[in-house]
C-alpha positions as CSV (number, residue, x, y, z in Angstrom):
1,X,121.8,88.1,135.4
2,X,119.4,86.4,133.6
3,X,117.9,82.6,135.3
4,X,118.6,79.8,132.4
5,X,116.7,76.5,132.4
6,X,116.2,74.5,130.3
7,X,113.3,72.1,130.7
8,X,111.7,69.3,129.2
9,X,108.0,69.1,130.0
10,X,108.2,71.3,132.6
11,X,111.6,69.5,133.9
12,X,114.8,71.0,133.7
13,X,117.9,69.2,132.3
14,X,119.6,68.3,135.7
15,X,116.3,67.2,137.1
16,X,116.5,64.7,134.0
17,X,119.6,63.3,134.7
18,X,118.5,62.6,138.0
19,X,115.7,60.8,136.9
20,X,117.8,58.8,134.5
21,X,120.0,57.7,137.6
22,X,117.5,56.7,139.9
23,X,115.7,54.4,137.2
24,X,118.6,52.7,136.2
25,X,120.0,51.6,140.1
26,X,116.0,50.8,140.8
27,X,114.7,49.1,138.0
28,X,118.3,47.9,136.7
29,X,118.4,44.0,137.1
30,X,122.1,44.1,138.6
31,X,121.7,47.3,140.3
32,X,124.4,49.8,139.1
33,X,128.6,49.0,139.3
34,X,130.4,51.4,141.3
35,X,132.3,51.9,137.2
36,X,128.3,53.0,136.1
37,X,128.3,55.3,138.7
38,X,131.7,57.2,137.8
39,X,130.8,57.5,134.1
40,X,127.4,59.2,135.0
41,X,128.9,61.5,137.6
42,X,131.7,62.8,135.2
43,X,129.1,63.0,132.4
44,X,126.7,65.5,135.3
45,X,129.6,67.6,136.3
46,X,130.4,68.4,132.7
47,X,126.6,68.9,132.0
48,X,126.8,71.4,134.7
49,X,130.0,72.9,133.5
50,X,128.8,73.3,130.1
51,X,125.4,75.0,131.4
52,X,127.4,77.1,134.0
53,X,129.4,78.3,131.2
54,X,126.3,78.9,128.9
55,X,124.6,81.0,131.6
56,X,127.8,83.0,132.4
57,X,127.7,83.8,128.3
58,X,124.2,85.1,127.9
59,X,124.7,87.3,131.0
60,X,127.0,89.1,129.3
61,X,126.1,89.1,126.4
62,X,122.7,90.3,128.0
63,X,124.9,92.5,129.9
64,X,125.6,94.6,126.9
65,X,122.2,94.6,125.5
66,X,120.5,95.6,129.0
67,X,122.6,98.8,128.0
68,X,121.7,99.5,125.2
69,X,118.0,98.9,125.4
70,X,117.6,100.9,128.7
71,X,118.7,103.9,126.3
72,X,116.0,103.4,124.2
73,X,113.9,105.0,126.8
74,X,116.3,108.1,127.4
75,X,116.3,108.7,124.0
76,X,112.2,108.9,123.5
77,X,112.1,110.7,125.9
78,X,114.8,113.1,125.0
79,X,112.8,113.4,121.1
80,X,109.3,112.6,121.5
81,X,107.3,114.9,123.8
82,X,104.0,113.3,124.8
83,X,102.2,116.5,124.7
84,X,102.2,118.0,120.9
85,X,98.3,119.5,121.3
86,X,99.7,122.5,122.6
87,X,101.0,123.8,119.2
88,X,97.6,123.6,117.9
89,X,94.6,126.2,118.7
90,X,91.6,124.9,121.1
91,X,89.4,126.5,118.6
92,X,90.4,125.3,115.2
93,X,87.7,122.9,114.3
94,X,85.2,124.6,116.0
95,X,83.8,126.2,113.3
96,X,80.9,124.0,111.2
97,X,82.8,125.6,108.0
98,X,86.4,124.0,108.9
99,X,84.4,121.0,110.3
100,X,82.9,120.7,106.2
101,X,86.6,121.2,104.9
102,X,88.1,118.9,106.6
103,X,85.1,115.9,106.2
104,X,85.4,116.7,102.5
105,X,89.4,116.5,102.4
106,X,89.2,113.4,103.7
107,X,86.4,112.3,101.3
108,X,88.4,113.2,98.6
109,X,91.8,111.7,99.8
110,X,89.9,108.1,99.8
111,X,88.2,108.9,96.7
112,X,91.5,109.1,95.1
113,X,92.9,105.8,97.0
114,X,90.0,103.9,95.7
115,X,88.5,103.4,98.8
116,X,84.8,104.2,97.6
117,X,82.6,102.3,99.8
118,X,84.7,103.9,103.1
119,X,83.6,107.5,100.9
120,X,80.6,107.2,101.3
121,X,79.8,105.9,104.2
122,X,81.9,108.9,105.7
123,X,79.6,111.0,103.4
124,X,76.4,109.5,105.3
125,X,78.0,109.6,109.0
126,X,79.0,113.5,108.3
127,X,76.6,114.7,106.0
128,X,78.6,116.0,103.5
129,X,77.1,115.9,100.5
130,X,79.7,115.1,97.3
131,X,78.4,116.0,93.7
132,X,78.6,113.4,91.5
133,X,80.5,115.7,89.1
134,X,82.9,115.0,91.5
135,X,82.9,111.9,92.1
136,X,82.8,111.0,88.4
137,X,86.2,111.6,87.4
138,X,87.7,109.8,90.7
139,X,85.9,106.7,89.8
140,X,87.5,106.3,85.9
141,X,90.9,107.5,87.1
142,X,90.6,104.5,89.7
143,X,89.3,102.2,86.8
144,X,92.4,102.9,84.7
145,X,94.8,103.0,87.5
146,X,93.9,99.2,88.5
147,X,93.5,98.1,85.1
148,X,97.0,99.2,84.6
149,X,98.2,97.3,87.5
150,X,96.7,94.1,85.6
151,X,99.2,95.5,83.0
152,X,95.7,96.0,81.1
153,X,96.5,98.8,78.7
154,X,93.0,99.0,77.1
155,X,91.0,101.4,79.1
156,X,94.1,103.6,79.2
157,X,94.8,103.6,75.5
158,X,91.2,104.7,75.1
159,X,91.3,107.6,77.4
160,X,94.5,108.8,76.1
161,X,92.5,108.7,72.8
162,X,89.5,110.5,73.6
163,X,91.6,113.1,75.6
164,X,94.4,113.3,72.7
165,X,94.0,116.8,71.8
166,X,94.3,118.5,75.5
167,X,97.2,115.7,76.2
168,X,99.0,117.4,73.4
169,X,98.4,121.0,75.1
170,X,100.1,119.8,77.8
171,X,103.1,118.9,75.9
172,X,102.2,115.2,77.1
173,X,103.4,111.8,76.1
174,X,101.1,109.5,77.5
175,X,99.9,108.5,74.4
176,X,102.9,107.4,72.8
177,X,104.2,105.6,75.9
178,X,100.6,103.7,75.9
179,X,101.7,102.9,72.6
180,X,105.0,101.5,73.2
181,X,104.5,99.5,76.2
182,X,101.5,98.1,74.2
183,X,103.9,97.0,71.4
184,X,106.8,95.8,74.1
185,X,103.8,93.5,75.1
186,X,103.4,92.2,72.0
187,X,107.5,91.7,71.6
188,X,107.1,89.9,74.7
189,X,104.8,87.2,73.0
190,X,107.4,86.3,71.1
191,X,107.8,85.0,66.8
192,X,103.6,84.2,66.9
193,X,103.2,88.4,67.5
194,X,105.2,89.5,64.8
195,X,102.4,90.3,62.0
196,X,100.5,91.7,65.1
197,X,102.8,93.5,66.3
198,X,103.8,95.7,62.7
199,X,100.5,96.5,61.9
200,X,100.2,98.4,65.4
201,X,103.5,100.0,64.6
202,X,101.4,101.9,62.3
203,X,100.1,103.7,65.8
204,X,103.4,105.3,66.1
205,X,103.2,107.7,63.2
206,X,101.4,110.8,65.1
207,X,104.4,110.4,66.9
208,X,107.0,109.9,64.6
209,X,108.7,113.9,64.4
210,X,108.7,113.5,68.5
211,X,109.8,110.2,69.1
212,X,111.7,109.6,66.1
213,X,114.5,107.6,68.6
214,X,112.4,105.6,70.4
215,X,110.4,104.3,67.4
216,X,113.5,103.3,65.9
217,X,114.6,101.4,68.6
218,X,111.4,99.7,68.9
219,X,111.2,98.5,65.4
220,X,114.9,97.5,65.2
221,X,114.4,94.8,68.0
222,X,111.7,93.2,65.5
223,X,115.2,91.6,64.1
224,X,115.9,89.7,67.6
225,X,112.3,88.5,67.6
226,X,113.1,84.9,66.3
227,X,115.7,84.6,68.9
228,X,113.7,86.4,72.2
229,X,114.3,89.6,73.0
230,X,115.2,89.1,76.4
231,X,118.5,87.6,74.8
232,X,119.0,90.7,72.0
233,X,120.4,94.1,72.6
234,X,117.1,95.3,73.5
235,X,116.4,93.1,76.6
236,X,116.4,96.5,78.3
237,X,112.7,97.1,76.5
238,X,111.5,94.0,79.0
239,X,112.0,95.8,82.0
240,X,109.1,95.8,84.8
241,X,109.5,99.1,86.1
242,X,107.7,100.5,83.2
243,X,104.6,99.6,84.6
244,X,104.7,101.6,87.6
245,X,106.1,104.2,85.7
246,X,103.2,104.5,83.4
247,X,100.8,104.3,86.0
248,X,103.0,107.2,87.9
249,X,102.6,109.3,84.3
250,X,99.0,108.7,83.9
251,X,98.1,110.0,87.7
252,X,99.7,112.9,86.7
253,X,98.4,113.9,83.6
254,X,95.3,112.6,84.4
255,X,95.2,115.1,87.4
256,X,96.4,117.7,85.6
257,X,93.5,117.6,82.6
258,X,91.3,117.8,86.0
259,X,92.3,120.6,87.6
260,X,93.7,118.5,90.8
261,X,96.9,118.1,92.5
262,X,99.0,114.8,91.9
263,X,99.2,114.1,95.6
264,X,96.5,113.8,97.7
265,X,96.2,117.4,99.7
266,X,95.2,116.0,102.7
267,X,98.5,113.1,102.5
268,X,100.8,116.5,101.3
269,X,99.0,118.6,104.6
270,X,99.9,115.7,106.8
271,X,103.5,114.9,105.7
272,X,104.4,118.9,105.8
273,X,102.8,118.9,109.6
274,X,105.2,115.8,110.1
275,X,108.2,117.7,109.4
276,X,107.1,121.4,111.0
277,X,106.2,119.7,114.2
278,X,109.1,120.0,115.5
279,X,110.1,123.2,115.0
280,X,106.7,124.0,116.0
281,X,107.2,122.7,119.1
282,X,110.7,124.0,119.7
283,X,109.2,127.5,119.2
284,X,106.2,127.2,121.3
285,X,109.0,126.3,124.1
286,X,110.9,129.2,123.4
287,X,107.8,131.7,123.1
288,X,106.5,130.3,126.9
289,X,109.7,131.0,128.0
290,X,110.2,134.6,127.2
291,X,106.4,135.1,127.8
292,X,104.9,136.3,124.7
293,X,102.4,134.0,124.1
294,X,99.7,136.4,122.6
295,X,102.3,136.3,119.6
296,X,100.7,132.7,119.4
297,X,97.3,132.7,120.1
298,X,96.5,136.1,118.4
299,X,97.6,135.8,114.8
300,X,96.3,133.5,111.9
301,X,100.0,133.0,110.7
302,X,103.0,131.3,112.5
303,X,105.7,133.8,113.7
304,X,108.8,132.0,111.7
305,X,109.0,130.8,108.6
306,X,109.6,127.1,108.6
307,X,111.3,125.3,105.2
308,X,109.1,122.1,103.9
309,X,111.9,122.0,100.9
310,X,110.8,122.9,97.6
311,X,108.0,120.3,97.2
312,X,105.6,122.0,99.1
313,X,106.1,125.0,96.8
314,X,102.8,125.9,95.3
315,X,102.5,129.3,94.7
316,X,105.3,132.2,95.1
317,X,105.5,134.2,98.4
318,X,106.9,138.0,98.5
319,X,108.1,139.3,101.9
320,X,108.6,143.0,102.3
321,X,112.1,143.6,102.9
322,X,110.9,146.7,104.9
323,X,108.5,145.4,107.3
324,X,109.5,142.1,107.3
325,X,106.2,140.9,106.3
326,X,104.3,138.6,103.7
327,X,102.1,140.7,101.4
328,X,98.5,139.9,100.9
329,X,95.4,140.9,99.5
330,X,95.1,144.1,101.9
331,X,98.8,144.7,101.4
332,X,99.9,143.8,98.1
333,X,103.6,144.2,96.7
334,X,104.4,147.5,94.6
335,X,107.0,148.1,91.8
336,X,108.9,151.1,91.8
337,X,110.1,153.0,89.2
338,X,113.4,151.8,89.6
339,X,112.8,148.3,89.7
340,X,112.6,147.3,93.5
341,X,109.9,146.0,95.1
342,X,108.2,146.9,98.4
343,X,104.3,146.3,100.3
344,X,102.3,149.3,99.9
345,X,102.3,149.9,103.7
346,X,106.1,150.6,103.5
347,X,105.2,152.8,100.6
348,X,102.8,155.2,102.7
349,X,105.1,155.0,105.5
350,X,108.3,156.3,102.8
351,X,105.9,158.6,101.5
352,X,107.1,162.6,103.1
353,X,105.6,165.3,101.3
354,X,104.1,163.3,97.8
355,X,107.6,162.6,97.6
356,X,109.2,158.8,97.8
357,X,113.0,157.9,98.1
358,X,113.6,154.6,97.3
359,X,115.2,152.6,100.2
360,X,117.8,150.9,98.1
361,X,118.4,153.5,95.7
362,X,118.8,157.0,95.8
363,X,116.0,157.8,93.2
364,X,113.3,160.2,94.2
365,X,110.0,159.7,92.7
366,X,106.1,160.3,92.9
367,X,104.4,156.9,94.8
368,X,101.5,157.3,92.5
369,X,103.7,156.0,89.6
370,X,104.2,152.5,91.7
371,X,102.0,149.8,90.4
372,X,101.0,146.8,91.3
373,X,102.8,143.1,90.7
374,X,101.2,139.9,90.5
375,X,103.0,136.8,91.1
């Protein structure tokens, strides 16, 4: 049940009332008729009907929410276990090494945020020492990236310029999109921008045989200049999400002409923990329980496989379907003659007498013609 008053400087609303009695039988120059007093006491019993009922409303309706809220607490506590460190190893940042990889992922995650000044004064407190090779190309890419949020297309255009040649080996079209949301600027501007705005149409003809759709459109909404194009056919040209879209294009070419991942790796490491956590922790449970924890604590890899979806694919992963084990440098994967695939442990263990039969076939054949794959 919850207590309702309501009060007026510290004075609740029947304490008012009250008041408002006494003063007008004390300081009232006829005192107060017995007709007074029958108008203010049905006028106080319906205030206190009216707050009875208010007060018998909110319980309930408090009633319902006390239920629901004292769920809240069941439920973290049913999701959210308090003590997650115990999926991790004691020893994992012990080692100066890991210590210097993890100081220079985070340098390099607020490098590409921008965040310079926090850089380097995470450089000096650490003592990592960043080249300035390195630090080079995060400072223009930041440069360009806020300049296009000024919707400032100038230090972009001349980067796409100077870096034309390896833009085109990536089968890029940053350029021309620099281009045309240059020109949409200039259609935005209106009758005054028209000579302007054909004589950097002539910018468009490296890209004529590519784009040959888009430039069309682009010069045939130079007829609804007159009128505004935000009233013509081609309004559609005016959107604002091209802005964030060219920024999103440049980040990635950009990062690809440099040898770096789009997404931060320390942002990507984090989300992927986020979502193997728990599974992580459902399978730490289950090892404690059947008492096998040196399956944990003893191996560099996790004993299951857990899915982060396909955008944490980076490179591709072959499991011997013999062992049931990921191949690596020690144990790489083998071709047979007859096509399948198997780790070269499960080819010595095949192996009886120089001869191999292929599990999944029934073709005999000498191991020393397997060879090596490479994915």
């Amino acid at each position: 049940m919850i207590e309702i008053v309501w009060k007026v400087r510290g004075l609740s609303v029947l304490h008012l009332l009250w008041f408002g009695t006494l003063n007008l039988y004390l300081f009232s120059p006829t005192g107060v008729q017995d007709a007074d007093l029958s108008v203010l006491s049905q006028t106080m019993a319906q205030c206190c009907k009216n707050i009875k009922e208010t007060v018998q409303m909110l319980a309930s309706r408090h009633k319902d929410i006390h239920g629901s809220v004292s769920k809240v607490g069941k439920a973290i506590d049913r999701n959210f276990d308090a003590e997650i460190s115990a999926v991790v190893a004691e020893t994992v940042w012990d080692s100066p090494e890991r210590q210097k990889y993890l100081s220079e992922s985070i340098v390099e995650h607020l490098y590409r945020q921008g965040m310079l000044s926090v850089a380097e004064d995470l450089c000096q407190e650490s003592g990592v020492v960043i080249d300035m090779s390195m630090k080079q190309p995060f400072l223009e890419l930041n440069r360009i990236l806020e300049a296009l949020r000024m919707q400032d297309l100038r230090p972009a255009l001349e980067w796409a310029v100077t870096n034309r040649q390896r833009l085109l080996d990536l089968n890029s079209s940053l350029e021309f999109k620099l281009h045309r949301l240059y020109f949409i600027s200039l259609l935005s501007g209106g009758i005054s921008n028209q000579m302007e705005a054909l004589q950097y149409a002539r910018h468009f003809q490296p890209f004529a045989s590519q784009h040959q759709r888009d430039i069309q459109i682009l010069m045939g909404s130079l007829v609804y200049l007159r009128h505004g194009i935000e009233n013509s056919p081609y309004r559609s040209l005016l959107e604002t999400n091209q802005w964030a879209e060219i920024c999103n294009i440049f980040t990635r070419d950009a990062c690809a002409l440099l040898g770096l991942s789009v997404e931060s790796p320390l942002s990507v490491s984090f989300a992927s923990g986020c979502m193997a956590l728990p599974v992580l922790m459902n399978i730490k449970q289950v090892i404690e329980q059947r008492q096998c924890s040196g399956v944990w604590t003893h191996k560099d890899e996790l004993p299951i496989e857990i899915d982060l979806g396909k955008k944490c694919w980076y490179h591709s992963v072959f499991a011997c379907p013999i062992l049931r084990q990921q191949t690596s440098e020690s144990n790489p994967p083998m071709k047979l003659i007859c096509g399948h695939v198997i780790s070269r442990d499960a080819l010595n263990k095949l192996t009886n007498a120089g001869k191999l039969k292929c599990p999944y076939c029934p073709m005999e054949q000498n191991p020393s013609h397997a060879k090596q794959i490479y994915f």
